[in-house]
N, CA and C of each residue as an Amber inpcrd file, in Angstrom:
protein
   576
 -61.1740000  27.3330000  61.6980000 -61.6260000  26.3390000  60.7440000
 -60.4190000  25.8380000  59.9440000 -60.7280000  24.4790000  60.0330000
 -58.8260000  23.3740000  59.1080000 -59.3240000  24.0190000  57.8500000
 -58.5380000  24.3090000  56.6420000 -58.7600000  23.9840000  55.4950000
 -57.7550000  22.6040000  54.9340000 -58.2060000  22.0380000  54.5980000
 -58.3750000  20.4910000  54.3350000 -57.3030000  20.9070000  52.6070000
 -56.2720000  20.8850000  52.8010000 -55.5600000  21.5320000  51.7870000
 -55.2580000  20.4100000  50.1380000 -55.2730000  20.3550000  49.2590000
 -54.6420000  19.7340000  48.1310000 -53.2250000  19.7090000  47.6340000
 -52.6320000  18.7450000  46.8660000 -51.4770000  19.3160000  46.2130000
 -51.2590000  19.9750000  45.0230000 -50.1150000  21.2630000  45.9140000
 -50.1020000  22.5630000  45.1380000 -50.8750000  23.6860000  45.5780000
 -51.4840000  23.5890000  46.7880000 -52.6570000  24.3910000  46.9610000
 -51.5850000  25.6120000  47.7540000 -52.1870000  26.6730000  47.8340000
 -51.0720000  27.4880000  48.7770000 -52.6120000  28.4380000  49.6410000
 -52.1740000  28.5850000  51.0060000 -53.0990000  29.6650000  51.4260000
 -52.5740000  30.7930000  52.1880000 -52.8880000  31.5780000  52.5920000
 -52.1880000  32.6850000  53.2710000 -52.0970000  32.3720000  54.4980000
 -51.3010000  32.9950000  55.5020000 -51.2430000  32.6330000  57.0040000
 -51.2060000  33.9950000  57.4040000 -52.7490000  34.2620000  57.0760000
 -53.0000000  35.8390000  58.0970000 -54.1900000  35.3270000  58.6170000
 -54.6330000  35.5220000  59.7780000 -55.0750000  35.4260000  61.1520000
 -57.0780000  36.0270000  59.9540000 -57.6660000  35.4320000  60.6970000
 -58.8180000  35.7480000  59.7720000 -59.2850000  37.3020000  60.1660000
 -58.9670000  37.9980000  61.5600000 -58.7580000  39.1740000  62.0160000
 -58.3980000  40.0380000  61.2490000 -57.4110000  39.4970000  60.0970000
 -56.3640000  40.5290000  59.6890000 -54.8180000  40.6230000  59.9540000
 -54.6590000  40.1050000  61.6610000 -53.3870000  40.1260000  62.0560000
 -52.5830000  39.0540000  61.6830000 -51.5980000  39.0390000  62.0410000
 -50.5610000  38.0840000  61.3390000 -49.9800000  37.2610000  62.3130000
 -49.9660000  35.7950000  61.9400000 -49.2720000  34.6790000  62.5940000
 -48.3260000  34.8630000  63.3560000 -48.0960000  34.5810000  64.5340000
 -46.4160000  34.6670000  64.7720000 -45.7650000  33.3880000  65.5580000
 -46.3780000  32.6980000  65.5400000 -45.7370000  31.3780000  65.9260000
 -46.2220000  30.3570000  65.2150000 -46.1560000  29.5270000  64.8950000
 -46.8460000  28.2800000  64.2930000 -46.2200000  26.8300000  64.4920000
 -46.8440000  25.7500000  64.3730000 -46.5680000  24.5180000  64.6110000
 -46.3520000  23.6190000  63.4500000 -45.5150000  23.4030000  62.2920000
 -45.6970000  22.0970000  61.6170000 -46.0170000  20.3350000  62.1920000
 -46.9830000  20.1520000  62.4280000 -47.2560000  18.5150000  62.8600000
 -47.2520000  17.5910000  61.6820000 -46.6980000  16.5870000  62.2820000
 -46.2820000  15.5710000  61.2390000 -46.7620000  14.3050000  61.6640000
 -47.5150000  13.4260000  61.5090000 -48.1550000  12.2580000  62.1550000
 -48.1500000  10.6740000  60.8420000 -48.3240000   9.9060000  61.0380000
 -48.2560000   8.5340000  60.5560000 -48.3520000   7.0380000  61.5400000
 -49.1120000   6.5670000  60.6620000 -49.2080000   5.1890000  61.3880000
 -48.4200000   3.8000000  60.9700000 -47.8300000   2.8920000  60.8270000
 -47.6300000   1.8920000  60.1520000 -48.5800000   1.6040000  59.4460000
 -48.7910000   0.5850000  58.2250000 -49.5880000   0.0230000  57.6830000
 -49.5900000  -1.6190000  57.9320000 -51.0440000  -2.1710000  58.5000000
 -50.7120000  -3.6230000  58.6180000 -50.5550000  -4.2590000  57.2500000
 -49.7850000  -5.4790000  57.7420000 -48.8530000  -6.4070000  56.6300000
 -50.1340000  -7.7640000  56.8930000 -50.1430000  -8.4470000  55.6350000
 -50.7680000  -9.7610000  55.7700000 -49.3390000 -10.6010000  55.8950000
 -49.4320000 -11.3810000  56.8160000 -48.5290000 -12.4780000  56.9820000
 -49.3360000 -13.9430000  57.3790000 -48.4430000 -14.6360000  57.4420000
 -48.4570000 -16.2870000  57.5900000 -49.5990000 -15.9500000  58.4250000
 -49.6150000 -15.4830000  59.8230000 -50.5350000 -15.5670000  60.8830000
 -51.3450000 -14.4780000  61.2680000 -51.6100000 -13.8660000  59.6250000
 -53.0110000 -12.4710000  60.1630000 -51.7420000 -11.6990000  59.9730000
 -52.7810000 -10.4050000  60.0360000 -51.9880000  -8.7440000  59.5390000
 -51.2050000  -8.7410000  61.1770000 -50.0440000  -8.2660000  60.5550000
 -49.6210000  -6.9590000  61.7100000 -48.7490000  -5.5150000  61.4870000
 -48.2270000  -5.4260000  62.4770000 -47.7480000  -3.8030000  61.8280000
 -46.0980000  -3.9490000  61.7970000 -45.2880000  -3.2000000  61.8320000
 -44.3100000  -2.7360000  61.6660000 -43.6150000  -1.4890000  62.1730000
 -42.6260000  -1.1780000  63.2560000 -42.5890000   0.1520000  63.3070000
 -41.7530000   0.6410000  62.6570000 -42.1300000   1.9280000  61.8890000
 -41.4530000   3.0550000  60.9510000 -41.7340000   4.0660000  62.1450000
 -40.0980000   4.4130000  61.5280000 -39.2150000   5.5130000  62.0910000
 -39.2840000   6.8800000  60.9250000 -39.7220000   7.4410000  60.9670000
 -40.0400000   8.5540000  60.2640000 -39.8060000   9.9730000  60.2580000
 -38.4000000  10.9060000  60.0760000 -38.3350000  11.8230000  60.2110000
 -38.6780000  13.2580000  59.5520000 -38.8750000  13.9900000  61.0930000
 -39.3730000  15.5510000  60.0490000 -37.9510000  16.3420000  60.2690000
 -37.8630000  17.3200000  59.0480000 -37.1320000  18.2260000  59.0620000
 -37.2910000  19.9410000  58.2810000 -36.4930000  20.7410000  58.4420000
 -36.9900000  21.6840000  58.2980000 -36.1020000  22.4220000  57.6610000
 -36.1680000  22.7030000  56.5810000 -34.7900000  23.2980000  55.8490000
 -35.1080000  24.8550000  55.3240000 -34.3920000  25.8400000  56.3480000
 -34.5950000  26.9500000  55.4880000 -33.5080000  27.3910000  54.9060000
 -34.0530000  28.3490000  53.5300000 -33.3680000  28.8680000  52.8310000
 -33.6160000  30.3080000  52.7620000 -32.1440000  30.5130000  52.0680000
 -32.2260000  31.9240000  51.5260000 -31.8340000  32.2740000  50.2820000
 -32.6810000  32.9980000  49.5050000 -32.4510000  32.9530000  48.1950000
 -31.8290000  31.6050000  47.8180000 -32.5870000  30.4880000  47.5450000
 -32.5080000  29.5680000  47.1600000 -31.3650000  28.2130000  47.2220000
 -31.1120000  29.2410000  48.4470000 -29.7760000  28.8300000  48.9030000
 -29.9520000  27.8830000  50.5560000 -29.2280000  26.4500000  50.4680000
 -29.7480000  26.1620000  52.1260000 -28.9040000  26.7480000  53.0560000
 -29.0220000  27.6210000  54.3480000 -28.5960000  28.2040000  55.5120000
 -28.4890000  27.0610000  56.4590000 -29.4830000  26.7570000  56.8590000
 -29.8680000  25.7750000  57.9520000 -31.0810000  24.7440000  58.1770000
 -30.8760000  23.9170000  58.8900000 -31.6830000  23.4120000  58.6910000
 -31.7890000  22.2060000  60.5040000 -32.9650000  22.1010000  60.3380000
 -33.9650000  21.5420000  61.8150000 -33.8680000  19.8730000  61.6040000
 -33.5540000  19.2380000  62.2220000 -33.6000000  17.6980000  62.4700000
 -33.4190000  17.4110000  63.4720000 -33.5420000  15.6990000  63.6930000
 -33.2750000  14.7780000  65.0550000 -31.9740000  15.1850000  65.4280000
 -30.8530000  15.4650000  64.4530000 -29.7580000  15.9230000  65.1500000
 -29.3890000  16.7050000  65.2880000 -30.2560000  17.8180000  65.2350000
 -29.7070000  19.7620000  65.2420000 -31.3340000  20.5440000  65.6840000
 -31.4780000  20.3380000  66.7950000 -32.8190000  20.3410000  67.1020000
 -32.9240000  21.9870000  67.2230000 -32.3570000  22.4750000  66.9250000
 -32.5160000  24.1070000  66.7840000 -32.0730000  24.9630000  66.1810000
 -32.5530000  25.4830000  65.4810000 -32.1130000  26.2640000  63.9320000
 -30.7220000  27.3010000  65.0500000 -30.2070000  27.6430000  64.0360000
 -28.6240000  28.6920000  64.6530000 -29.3880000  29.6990000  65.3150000
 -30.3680000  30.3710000  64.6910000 -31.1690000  31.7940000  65.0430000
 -32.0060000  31.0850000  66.1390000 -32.4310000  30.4880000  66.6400000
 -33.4110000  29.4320000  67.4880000 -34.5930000  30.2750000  66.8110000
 -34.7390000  30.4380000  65.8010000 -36.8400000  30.7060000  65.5840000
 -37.3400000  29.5520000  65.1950000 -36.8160000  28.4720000  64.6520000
 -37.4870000  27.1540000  64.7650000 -36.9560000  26.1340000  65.2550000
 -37.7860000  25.2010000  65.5660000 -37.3000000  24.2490000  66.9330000
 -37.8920000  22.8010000  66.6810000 -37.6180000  21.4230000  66.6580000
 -37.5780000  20.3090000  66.3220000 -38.4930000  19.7310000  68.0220000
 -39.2330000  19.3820000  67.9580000 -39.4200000  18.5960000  69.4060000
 -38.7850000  17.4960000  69.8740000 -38.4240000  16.9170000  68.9970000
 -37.1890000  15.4390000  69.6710000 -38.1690000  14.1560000  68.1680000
 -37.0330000  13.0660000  68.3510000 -37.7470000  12.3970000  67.2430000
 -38.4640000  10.7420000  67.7550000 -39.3590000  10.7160000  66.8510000
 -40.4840000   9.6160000  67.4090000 -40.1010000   8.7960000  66.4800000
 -39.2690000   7.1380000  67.1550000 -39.2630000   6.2070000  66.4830000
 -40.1070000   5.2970000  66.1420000 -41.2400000   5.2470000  66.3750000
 -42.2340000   4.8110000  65.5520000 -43.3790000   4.8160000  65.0490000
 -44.0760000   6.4630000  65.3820000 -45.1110000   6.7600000  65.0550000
 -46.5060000   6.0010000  65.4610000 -47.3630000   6.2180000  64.8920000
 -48.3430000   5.9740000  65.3170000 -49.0330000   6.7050000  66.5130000
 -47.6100000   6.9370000  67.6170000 -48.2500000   7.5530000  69.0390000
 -49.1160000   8.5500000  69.0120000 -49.3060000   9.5200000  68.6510000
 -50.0350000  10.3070000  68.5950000 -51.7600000  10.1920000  68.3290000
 -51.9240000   8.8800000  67.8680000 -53.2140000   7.9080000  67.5430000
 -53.9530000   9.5200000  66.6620000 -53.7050000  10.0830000  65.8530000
 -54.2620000  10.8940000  65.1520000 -53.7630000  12.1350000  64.9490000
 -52.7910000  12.4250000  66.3080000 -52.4670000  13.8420000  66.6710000
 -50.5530000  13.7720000  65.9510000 -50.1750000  14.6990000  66.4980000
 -48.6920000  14.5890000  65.7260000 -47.7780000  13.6950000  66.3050000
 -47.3070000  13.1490000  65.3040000 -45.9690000  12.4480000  65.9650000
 -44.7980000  13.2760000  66.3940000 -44.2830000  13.8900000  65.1040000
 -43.1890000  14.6960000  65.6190000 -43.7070000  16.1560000  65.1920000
 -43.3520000  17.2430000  65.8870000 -43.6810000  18.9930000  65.7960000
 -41.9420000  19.5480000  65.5030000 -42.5360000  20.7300000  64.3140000
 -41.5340000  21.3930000  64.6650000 -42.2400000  22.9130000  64.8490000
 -41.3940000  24.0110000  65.9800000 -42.2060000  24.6740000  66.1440000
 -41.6840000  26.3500000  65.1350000 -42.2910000  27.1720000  65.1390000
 -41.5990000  27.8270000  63.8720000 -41.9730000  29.4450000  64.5610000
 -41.0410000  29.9700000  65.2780000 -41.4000000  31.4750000  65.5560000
 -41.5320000  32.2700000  64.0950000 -42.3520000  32.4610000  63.5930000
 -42.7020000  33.8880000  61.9860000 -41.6440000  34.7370000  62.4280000
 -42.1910000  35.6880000  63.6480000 -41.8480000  36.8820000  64.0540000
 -40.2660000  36.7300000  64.1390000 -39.3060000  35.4240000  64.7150000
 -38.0920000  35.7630000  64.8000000 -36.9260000  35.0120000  63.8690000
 -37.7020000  34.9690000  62.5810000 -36.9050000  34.0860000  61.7120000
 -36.3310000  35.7090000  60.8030000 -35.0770000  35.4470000  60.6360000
 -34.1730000  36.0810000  60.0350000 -34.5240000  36.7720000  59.1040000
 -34.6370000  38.3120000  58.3210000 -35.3260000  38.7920000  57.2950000
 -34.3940000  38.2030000  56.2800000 -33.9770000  37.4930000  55.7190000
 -32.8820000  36.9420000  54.8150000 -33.6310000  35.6140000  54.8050000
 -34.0460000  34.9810000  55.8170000 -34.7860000  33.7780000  55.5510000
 -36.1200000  33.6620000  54.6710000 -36.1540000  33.1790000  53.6740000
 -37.2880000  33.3100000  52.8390000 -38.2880000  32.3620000  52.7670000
 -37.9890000  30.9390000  53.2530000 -38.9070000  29.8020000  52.7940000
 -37.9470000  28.7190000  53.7440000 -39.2980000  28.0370000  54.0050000
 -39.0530000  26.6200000  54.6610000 -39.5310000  25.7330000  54.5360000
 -38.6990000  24.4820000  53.7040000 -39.7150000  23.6210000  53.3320000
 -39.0190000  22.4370000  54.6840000 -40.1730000  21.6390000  54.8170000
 -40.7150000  20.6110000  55.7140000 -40.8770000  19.5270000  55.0760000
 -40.0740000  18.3520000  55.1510000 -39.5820000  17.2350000  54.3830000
 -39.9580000  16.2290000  55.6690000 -40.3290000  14.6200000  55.3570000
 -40.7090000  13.5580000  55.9960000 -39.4980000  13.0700000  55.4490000
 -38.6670000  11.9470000  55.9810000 -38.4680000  10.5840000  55.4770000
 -37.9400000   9.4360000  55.9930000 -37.6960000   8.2750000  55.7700000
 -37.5290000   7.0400000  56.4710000 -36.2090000   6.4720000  56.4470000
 -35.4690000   7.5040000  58.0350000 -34.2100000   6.8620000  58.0220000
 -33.7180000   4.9590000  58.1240000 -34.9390000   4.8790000  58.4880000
 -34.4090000   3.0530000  57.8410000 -35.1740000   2.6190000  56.5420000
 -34.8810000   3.2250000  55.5210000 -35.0650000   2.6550000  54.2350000
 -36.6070000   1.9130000  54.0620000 -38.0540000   2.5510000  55.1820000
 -38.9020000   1.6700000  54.7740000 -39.7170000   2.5100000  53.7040000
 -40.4140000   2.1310000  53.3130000 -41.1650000   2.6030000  51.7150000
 -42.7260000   3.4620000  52.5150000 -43.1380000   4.0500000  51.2750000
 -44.3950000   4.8790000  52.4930000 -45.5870000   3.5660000  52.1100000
 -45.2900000   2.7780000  51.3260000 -46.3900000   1.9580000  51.3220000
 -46.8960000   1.1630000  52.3190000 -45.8710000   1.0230000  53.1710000
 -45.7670000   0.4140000  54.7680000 -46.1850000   1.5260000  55.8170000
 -46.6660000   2.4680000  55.3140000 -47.3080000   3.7830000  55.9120000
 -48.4740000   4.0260000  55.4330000 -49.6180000   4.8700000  56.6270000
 -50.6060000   4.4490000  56.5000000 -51.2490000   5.8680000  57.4200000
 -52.6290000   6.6150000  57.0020000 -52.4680000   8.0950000  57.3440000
 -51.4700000   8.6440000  57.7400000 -50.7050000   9.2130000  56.8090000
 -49.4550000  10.0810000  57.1680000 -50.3610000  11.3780000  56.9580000
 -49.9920000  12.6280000  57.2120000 -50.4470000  14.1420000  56.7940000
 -49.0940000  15.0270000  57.6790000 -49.5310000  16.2110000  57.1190000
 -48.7310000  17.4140000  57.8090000 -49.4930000  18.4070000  58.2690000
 -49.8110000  19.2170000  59.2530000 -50.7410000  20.0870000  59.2140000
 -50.1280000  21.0490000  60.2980000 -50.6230000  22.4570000  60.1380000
 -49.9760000  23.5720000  60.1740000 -51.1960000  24.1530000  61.6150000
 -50.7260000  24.5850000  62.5020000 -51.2990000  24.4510000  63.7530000
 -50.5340000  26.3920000  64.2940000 -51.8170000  27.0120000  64.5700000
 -51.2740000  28.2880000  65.2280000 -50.5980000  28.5340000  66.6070000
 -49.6170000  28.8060000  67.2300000 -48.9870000  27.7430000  68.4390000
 -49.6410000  28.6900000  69.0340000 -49.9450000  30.4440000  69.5250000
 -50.7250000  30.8050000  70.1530000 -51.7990000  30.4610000  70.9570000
 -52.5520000  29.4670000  70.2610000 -53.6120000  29.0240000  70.2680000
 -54.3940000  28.0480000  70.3160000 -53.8170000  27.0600000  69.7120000
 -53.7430000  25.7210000  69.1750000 -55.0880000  25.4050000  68.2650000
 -55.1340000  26.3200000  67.3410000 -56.2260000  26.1580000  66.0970000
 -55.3040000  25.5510000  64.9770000 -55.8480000  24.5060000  64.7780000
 -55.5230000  23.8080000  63.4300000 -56.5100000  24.8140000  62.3140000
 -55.2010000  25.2660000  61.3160000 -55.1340000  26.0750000  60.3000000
 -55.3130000  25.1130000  59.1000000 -54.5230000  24.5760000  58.8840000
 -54.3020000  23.2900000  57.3990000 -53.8620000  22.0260000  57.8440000
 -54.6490000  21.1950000  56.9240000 -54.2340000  19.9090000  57.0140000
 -53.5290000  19.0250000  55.5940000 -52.5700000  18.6590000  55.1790000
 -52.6440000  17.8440000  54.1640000 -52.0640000  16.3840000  54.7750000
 -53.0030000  15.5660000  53.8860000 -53.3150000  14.3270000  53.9830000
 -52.8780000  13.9330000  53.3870000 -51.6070000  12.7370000  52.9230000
 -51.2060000  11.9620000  51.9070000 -52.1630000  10.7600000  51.5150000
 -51.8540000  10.7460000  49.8980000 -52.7990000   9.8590000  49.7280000
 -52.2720000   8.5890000  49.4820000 -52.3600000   7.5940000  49.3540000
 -51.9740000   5.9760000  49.4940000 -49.7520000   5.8860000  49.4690000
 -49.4730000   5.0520000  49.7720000 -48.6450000   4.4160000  49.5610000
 -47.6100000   4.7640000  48.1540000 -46.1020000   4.4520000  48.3310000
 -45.7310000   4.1020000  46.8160000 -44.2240000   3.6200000  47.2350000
 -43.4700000   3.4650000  46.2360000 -41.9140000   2.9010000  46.4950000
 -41.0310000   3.8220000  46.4120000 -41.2370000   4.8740000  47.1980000
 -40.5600000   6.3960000  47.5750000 -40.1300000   5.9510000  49.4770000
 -39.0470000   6.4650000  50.1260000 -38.4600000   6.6780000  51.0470000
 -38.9920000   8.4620000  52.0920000 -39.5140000   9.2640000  50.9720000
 -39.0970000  10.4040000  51.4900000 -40.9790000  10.6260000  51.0150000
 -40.6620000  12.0110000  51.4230000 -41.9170000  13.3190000  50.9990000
 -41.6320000  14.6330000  51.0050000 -41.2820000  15.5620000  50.1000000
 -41.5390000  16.9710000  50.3120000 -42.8600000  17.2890000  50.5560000
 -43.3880000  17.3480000  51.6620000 -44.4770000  17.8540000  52.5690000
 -45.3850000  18.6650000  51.7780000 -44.2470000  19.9150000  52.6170000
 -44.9770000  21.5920000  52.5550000 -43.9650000  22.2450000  52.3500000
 -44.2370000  24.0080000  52.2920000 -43.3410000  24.9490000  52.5960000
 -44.0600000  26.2290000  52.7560000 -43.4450000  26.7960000  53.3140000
 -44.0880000  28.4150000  54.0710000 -42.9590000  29.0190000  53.7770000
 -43.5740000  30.1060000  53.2200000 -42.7050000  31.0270000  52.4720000
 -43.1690000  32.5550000  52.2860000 -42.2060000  33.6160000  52.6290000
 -42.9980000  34.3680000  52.4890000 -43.3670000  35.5220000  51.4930000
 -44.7270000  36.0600000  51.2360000 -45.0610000  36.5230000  50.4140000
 -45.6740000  37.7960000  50.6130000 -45.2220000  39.1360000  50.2350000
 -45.1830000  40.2200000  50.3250000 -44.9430000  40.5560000  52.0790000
 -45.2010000  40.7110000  52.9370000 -45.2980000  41.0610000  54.2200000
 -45.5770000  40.2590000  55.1170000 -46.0120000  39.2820000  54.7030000
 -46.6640000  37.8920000  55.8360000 -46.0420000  36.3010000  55.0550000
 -46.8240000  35.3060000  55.2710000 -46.0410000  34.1960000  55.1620000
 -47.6390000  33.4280000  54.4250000 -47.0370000  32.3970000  53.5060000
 -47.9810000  31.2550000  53.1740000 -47.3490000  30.1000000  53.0090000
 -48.0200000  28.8670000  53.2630000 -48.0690000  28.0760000  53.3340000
 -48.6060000  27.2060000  51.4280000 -47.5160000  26.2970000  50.8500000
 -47.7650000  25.5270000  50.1800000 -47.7490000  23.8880000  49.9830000
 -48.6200000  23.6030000  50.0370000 -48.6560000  21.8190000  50.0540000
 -47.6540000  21.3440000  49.2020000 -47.2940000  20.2940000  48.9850000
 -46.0760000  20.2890000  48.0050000 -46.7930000  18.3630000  47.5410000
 -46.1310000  17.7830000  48.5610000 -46.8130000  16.6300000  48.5050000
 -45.9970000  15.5610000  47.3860000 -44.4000000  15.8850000  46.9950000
 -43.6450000  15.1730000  46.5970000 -43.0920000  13.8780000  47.0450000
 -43.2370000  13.0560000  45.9770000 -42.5080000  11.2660000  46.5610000
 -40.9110000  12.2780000  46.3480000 -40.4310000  11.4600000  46.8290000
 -38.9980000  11.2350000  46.8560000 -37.8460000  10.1990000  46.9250000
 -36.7230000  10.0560000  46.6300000 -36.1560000   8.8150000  47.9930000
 -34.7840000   9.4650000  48.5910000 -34.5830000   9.0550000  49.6650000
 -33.5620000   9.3170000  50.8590000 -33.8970000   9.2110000  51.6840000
 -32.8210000   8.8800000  52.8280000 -33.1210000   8.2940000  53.7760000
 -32.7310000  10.0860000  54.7200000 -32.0830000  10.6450000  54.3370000
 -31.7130000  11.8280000  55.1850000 -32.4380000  13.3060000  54.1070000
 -32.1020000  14.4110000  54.7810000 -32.6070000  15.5330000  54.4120000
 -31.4120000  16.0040000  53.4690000 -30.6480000  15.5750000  53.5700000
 -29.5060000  15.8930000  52.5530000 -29.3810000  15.3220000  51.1120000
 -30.2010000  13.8830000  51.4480000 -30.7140000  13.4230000  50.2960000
 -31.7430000  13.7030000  49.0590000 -32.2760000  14.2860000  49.8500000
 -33.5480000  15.2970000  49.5220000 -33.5260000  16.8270000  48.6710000
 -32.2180000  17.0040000  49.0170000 -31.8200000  17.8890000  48.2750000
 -32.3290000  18.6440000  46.8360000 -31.7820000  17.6150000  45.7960000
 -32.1810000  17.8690000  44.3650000 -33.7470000  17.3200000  44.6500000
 -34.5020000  16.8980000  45.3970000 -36.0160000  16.7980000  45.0160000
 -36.8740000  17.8990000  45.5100000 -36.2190000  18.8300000  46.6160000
 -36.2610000  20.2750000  47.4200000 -36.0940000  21.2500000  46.3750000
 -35.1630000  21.5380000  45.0510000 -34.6610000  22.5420000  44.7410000
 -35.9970000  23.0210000  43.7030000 -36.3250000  22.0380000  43.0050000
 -37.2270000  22.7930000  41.8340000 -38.5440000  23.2550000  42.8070000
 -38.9690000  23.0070000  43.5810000 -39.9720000  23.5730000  44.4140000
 -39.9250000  25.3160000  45.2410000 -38.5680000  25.7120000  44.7230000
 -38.1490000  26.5940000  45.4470000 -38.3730000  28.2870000  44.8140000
């Protein structure tokens, strides 16, 4: 069962069994938003990237993008990047995939950042969400849904982080602007 998540919401990522996650999927999906023009709406394609920045002790180690498609440790993994979304017609555009079990005990948290390496605004975006998918299995766990538009470039997503022995998941759901994950930086840190 999805839980249909809020911002700020955090839930646990233990298996309703009891047992504990060990692979998981961040999906990242978006559509353009149609434009009214001279001759009727149309769309636009946005290029929209996910990335994946973990840290340690509050510190960035490494990090997952279109151009480093595999963390140093390979426990998380980038699927390649989708220049214009929509494809997925509901399902993800771009995945990154996240082994639990073989991420570094020094690795503490990973937050999962969107943003629009060509400078378009999310208001020109249109169902974006992130949702957290058990790769075992393929049960959709969480979903968050962004809600309308604004004159931000970026999004701090989510982050999974872990907490006492296992891992959770927090919605975050920050505007931002930058066009890269490096940009993102100081809007990443107080969340941490």
């Amino acid at each position: 069962m999805t839980v249909n998540m809020t911002k700020g919401q955090a839930i646990s990522l233990q298996k309703n069994d009891g047992g504990t996650l060990t692979a998981v999927r961040m999906g990242l999906g978006w559509q353009a938003a149609p434009r009214r023009g001279l001759f009727g709406s149309r769309t636009r394609e946005i290029d929209l990237d996910a990335s994946a920045v973990l840290f340690a002790d509050k510190q960035p180690v490494d990090v997952v993008f279109f151009r480093h498609l595999v963390s140093d440790d390979g426990s998380v993994r980038h699927t390649g990047d989708n220049l214009v979304g929509g494809v997925g017609q509901g399902g993800d555009d771009e995945a990154i995939l996240v082994d639990l079990a073989r991420i570094p005990v020094h690795i503490d948290q990973i937050v999962f950042t969107v943003n629009s390496f060509t400078g378009q605004t999310f208001q020109e975006v249109q169902d974006a969400f992130c949702r957290l998918v058990d790769e075992t299995n393929g049960q959709e766990l969480a979903r968050y849904t962004l809600a309308g538009g604004g004159q931000y470039t970026a999004q701090i997503m989510a982050k999974v982080h872990r907490a006492g022995t296992g891992w959770q998941m927090t919605a975050l759901g920050t505007p931002a602007n930058g066009r890269t994950f490096q940009d993102l930086m100081p809007a990443i840190l107080p969340h941490l």
